[in-house]
N, C-alpha and C positions, 0 to 999 in steps of 0.2 A: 504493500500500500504506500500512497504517497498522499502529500497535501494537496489539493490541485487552488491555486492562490488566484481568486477571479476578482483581477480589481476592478470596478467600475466606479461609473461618474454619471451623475442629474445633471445631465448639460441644458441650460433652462436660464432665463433671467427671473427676476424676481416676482414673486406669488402672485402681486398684483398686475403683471406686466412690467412693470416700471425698470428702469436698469438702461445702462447700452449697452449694445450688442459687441461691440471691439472692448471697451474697457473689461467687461463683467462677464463675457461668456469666451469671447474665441481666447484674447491675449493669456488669460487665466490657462485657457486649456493647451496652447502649446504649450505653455513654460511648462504645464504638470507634465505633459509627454517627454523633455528634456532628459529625466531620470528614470523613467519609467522605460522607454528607448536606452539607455545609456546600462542601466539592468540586465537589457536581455526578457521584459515581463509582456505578457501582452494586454489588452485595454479593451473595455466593454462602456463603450457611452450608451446612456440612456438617451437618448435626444427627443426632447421635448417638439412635438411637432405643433401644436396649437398655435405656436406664436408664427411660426414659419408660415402655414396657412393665411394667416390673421396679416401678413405682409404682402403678401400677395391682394389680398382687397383692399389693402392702402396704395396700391403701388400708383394708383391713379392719380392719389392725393399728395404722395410725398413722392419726391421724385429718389430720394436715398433706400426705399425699402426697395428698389428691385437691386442695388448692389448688395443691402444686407443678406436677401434672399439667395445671392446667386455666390458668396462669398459661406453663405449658411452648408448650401449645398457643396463648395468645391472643398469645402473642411474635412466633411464627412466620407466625400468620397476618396480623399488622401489620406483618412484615416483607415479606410477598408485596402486597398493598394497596399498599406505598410504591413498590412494584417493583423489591422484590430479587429472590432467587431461595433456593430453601431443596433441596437435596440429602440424599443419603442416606450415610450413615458409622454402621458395628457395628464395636464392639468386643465381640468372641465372650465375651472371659473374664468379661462381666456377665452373661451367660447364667447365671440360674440352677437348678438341679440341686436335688434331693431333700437332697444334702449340702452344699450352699454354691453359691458363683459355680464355673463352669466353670474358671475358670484359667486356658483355653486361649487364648492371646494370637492368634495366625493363624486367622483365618476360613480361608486353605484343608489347616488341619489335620481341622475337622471332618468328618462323615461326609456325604458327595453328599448324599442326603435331608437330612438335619438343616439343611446348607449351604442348600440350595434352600429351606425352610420355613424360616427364619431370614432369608433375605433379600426372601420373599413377605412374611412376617406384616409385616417393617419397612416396606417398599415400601408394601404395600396399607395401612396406619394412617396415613401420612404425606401418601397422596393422600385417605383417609376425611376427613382434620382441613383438609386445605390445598383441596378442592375445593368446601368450605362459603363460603371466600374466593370462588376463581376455579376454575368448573367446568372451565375448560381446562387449569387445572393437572397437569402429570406430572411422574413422578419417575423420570428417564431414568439419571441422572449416581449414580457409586459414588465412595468411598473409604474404601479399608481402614483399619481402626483399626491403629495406629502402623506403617503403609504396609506390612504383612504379609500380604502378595499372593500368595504363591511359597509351592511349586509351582502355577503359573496357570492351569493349563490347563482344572481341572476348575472354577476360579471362575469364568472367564471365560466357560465353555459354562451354568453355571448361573445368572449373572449376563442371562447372554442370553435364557435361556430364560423368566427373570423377567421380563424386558419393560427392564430396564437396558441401556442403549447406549452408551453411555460409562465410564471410567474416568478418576482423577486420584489414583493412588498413585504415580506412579514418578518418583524426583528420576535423573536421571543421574549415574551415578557413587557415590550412594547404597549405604551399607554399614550392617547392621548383624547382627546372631546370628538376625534375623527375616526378612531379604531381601539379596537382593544384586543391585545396580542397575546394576554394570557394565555397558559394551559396551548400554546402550540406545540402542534407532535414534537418539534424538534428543534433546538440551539443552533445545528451548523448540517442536519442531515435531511436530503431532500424526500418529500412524500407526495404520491398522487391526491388530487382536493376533486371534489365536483359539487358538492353545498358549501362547508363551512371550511374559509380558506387555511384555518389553522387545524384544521384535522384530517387526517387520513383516511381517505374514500376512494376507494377504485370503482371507478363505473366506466360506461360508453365515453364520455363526454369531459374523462377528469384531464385536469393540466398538472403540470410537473410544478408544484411549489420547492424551490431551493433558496432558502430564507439565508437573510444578511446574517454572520455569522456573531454571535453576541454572550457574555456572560455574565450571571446574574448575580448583584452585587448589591450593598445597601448603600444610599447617598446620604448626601449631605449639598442638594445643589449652590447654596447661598455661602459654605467652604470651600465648594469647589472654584466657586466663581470669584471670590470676593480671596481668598487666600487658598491659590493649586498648589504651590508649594508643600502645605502642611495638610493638605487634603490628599493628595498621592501617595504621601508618606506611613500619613496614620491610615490609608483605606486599601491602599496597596502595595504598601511598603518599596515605593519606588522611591528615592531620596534624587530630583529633578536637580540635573546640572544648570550652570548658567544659560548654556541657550538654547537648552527646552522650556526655560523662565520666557527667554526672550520670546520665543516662538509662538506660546503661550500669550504673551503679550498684543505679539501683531496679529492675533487671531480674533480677539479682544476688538484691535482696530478696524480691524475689518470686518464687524459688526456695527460698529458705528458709524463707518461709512457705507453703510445700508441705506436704501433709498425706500425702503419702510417697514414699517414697524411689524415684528410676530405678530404684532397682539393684534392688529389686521383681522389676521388668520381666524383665530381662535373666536373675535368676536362675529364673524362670520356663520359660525354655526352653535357655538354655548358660551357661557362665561362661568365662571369658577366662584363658587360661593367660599366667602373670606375665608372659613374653617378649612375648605379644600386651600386655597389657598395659601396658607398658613401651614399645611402639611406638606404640598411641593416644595415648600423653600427653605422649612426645614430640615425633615427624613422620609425618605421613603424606599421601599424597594425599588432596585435599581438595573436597567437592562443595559449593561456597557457593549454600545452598538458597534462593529467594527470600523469606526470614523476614522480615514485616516487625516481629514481635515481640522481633528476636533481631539484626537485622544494620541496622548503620545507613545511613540514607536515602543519603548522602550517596555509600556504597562501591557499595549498589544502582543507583543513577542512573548513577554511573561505568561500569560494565560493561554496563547497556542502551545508554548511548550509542553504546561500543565497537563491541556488536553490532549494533543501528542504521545504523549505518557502514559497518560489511562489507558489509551486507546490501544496501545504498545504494548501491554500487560496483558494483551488477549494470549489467549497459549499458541504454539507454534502452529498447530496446524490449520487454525481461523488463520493466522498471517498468511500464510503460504496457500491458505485457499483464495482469500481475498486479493494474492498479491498484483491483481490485471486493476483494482479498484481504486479509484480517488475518495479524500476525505476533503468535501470542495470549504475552503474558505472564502467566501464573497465580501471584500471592504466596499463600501462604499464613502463619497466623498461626492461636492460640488463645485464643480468651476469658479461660481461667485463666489463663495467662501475660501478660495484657494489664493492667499496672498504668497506664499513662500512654499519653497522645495526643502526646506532642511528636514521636515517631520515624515515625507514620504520619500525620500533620500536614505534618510538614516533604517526608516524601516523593512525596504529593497535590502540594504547593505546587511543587517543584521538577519534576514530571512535565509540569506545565500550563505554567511558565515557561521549562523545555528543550525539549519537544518542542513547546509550541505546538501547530499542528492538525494533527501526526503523530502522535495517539494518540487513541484513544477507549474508553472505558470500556464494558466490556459484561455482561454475567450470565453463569455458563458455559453454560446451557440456549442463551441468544441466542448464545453461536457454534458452539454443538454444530449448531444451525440453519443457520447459515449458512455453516457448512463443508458440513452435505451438500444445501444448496440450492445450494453454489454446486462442486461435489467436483468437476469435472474442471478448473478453473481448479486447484484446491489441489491435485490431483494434476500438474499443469504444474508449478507452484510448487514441489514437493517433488523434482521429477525436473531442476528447474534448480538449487537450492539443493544437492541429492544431485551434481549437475555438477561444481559449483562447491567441494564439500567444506566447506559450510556449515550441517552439519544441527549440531555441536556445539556 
């Protein structure tokens, strides 16, 4: 067995629209492919297609969205040429309407048809632009914009019906006023869904859910934020050099130079009564999501090894049966939130120098492949690990 390391990216401007497209989405994402390229790793964009669409009906009115558009596009198809891979990510509320953008934050609030023609039109533009590259190119793989999936049952049947196979919304453990990620089958191991996206349902109609890789921890968000220093230390016992402080820092900044506000978001669809309140910002159970825009390399590398280990304890001859098998780790990260390389630099470098030749880099399309080329080995695998009590 090996790790198979799928990093990807929400390549997207900001929730409400708002952003530019050179400062906050492309410049952003070449400099991440700098080290990423420089590795030897390979790259899974999510690209957001709503807004690209949504330039195209300006193009009458501004005369810059048809370079944005046509610069959108020649991005992605240099990215598939280098042999990345390029997926599919809507956010519904840039839908726009006769009165404005939609609002509507959950893709499965919309209405089934709208649902179903909002995720064809995305789908079929993304393979129209990326099949001028590489005629074999598909676009199998989803993820919900700000991982607002729930109630699942109806996206997942029309997700299917689209010709979508895959899924990559669900962190474990994952809470927010938009989804609730409790009690999912599994931490870092992929399972078929066809109702409820966090459980394991094989039917006609199921998609491959392979969730962002994550481990369950208790916080403290208001020490994390307010003093990370002695937050890493006392919760993870990482004692943070100077500039993971720094880095730490600029990450901070480029938060504030956000062109609007979370709280946007959330006021959108609930708002947080004081006592809830008052518990997020205290303590609370905690899902440490595989960010590598957000968490540093150092605490990340700690808990794959962890798991690594466990996993490694299986007796010889689980290894040697399972050994054609990947243990897929999916990071994820966002272009606009990506001011610096030193956090995912450092974390390439320590991947290659700890695991050595127990990891290998892959595309998500490249394991989505070889889980169902290789599915009764990974259903072995999944019913020894399920044995074992090692799915979380």
């Amino acid at each position: 067995m090996k790790l198979a390391i799928i990093l990807t990216n929400d390549w997207e401007l900001f929730g409400n629209g708002s952003g530019d497209y050179f400062e906050n989405q492309k410049t952003p994402l070449i400099e991440l492919l700098k080290p990423i390229n420089y590795h030897g790793f390979k790259f899974t964009v999510f690209a957001e297609v709503i807004q690209q669409l949504n330039l195209f009906q300006q193009s009458s009115e501004n005369l810059n969205s048809d370079g944005i558009a046509k610069d959108w596009e020649d991005t992605i198809k240099n990215l598939l040429f280098e042999g990345h891979d390029i997926q599919l990510h809507i956010h519904p509320q840039l839908i726009q309407k006769s009165s404005g953008y939609s609002k509507e934050w959950s893709i499965a609030n919309l209405e089934s048809d709208e649902m179903f023609d909002v995720i064809c039109s995305c789908k079929n533009y993304l393979e129209s632009v990326l099949k001028e590259q590489n005629a074999n190119y598909e676009c199998i793989v989803f993820r919900a914009g700000g991982y607002a999936i729930q109630p699942s049952e109806n996206v997942i049947n029309n997700l299917f019906s689209a010709g979508i196979r895959s899924d990559s919304s669900v962190t474990n453990g994952l809470i927010s006023s938009f989804f609730n990620f409790k009690h999912s089958y599994s931490s870092y191991l992929p399972w078929f869904c066809s109702t409820d996206i966090r459980k394991k349902n094989i039917a006609e109609s199921s998609i491959l859910e392979v969730p962002i890789f994550s481990v369950s921890r208790i916080d403290i968000p208001i020490l994390r934020v307010k003093f990370p220093e002695l937050y890493y230390l006392l919760f993870h016992s990482v004692r943070l050099t100077k500039e993971e402080i720094q880095w730490i820092n600029q990450t901070k900044k480029a938060k504030k130079h956000a062109t609007y506000s979370i709280k946007e978001k959330y006021r959108a669809q609930a708002s947080r009564s004081i006592l809830k309140l008052l518990f997020y910002k205290l303590i609370q159970p905690y899902s440490l999501q595989y960010d590598y825009d957000k968490i540093p390399a150092r605490v990340l590398i700690k808990y794959l090894e962890k798991k690594w280990k466990v996993i490694n304890n299986l007796d010889d001859a689980s290894l040697e049966k399972f050994s054609n098998c990947y243990i897929p780790v999916v990071l994820i990260g966002h272009a606009k939130d990506h001011y610096s390389n030193y956090n995912i630099d450092l974390f390439l470098s320590l991947l290659k120098s700890e695991f050595q030749g127990n990891c290998e880099s892959l595309t998500y399309s490249g394991f989505y492949n070889h889980y169902i080329s290789n599915l009764k080995e990974y259903e072995l695998l999944d019913e020894n690990l399920y044995f074992n009590k090692l799915l979380k």
